[in-house]
C-alpha positions as a LaTeX table, in Angstrom:
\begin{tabular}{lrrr}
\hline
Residue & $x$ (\AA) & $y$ (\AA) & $z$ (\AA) \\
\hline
Unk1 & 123.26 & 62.83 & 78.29 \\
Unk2 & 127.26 & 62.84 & 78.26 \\
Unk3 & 129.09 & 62.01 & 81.29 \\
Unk4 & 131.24 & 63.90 & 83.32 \\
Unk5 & 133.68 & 63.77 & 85.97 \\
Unk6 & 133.09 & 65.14 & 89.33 \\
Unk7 & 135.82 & 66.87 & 91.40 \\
Unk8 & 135.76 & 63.88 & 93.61 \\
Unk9 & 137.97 & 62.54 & 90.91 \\
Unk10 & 141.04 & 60.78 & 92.96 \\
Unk11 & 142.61 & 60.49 & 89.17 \\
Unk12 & 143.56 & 57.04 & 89.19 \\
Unk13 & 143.49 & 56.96 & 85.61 \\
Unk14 & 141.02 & 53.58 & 85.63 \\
Unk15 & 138.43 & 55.47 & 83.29 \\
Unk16 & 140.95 & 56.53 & 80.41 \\
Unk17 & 141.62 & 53.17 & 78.56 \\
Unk18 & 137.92 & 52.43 & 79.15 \\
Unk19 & 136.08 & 54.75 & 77.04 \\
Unk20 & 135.58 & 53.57 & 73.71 \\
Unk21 & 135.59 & 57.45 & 72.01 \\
Unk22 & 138.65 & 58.06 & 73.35 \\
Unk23 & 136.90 & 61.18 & 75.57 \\
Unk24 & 138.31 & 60.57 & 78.73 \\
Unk25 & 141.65 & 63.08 & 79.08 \\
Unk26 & 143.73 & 63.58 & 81.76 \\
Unk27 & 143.29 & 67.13 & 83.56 \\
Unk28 & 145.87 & 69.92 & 81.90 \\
Unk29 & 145.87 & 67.63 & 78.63 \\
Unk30 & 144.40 & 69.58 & 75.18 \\
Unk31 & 141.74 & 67.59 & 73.43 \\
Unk32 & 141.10 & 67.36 & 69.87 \\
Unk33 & 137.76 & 65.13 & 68.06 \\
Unk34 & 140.50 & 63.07 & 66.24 \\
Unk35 & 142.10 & 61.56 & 68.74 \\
Unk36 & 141.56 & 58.01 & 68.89 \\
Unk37 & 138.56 & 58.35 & 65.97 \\
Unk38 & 138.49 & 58.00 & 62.75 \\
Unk39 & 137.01 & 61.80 & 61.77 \\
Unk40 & 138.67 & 64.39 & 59.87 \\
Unk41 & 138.94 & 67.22 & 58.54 \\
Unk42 & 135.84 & 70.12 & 59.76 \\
Unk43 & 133.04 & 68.76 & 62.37 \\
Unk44 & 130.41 & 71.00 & 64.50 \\
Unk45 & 130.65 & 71.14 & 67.79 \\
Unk46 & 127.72 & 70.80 & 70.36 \\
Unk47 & 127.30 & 74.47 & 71.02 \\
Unk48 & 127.81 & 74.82 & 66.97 \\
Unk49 & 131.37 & 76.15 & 67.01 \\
Unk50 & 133.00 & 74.98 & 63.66 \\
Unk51 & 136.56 & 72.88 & 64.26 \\
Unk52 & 138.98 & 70.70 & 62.32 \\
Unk53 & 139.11 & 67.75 & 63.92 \\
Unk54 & 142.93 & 67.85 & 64.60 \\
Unk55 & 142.73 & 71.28 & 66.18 \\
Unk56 & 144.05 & 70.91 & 69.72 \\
Unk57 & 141.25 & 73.07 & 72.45 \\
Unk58 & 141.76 & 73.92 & 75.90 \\
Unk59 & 141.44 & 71.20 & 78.81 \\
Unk60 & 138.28 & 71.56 & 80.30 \\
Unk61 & 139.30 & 70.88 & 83.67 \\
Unk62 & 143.39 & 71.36 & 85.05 \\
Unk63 & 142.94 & 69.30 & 87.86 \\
Unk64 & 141.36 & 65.90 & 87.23 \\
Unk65 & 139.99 & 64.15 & 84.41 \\
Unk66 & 137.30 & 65.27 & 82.51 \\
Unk67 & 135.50 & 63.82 & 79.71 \\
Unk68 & 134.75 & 65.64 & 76.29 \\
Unk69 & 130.84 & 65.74 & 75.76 \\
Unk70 & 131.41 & 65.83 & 71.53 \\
Unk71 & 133.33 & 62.38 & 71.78 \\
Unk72 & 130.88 & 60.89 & 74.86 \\
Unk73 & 128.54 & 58.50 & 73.84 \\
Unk74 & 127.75 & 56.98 & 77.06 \\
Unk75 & 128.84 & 54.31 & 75.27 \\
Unk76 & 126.03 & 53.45 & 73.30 \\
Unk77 & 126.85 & 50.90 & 70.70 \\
Unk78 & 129.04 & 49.69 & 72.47 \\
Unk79 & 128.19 & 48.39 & 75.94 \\
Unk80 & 125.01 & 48.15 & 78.31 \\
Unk81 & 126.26 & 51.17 & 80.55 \\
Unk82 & 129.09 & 53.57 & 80.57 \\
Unk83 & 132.70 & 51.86 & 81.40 \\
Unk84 & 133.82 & 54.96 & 82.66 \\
Unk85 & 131.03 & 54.73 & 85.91 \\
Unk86 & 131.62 & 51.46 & 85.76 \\
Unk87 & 135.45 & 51.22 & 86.75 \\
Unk88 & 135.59 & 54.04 & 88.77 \\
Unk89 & 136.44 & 53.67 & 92.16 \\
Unk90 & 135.08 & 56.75 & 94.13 \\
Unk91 & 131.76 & 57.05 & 91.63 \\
Unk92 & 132.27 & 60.19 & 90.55 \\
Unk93 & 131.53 & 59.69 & 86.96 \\
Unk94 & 128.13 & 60.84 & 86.49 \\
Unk95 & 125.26 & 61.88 & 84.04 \\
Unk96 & 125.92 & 65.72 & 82.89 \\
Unk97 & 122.91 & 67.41 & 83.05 \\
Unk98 & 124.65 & 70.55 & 81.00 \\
Unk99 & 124.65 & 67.76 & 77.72 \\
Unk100 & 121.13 & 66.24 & 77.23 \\
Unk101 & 121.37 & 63.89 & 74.78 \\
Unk102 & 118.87 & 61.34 & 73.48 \\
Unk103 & 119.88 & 57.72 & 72.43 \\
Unk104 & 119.51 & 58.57 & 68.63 \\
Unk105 & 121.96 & 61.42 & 69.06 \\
Unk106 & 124.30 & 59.33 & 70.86 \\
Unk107 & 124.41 & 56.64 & 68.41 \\
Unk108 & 124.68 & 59.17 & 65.62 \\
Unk109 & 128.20 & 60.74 & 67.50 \\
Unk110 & 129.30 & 57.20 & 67.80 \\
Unk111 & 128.74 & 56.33 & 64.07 \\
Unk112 & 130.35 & 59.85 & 62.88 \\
Unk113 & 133.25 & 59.28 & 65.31 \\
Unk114 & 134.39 & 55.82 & 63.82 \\
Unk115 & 133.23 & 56.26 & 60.55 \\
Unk116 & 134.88 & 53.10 & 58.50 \\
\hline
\end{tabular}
């Protein structure tokens, strides 16, 4: 399943440069699925919404950072365990059990985010 941050978040900011999917935002920032990947133009969101990948959405949380579950990964591909649980300080980067995903799916995200 994705990640997410708790509202125990101190936001120290240690999580950001971690993630590899560039999910990890800052709270009151707008998101889009092409920053820091290489996908364009129209992608499908989790609950099947339609998007262009440069479309800027709506923070998810004001307050503290949040992660984005179409860009989380867990970081599957990538490392043994997510780097945003692993940096953070106060441990409140956690398993979101509003996103089940299964390992397949998350490696499938990865390779359509950083598509060569």
């Amino acid at each position: 399943m994705a990640i997410m941050i708790t509202d125990e978040c101190i936001n120290c900011g240690a999580c950001e440069p971690e993630c590899p999917n560039n999910a990890i935002y800052e709270g009151g920032v707008e998101w889009a699925i092409a920053d820091g990947t290489n996908i364009s133009g129209e992608v499908t969101l989790k609950d099947g919404t339609k998007t262009d990948a440069e479309t800027r959405h709506e923070p998810i949380s004001e307050d503290f950072y949040y992660i984005v579950p179409d860009k989380c990964t867990e970081c599957v591909g990538f490392h043994e365990e997510p780097q945003c649980a692993a940096v953070c300080p106060v441990d409140c980067c956690v398993p979101d059990p509003d996103n089940p995903d299964s390992e397949e799916e998350l490696l499938a995200r990865k390779e359509k985010l950083h598509l060569e």
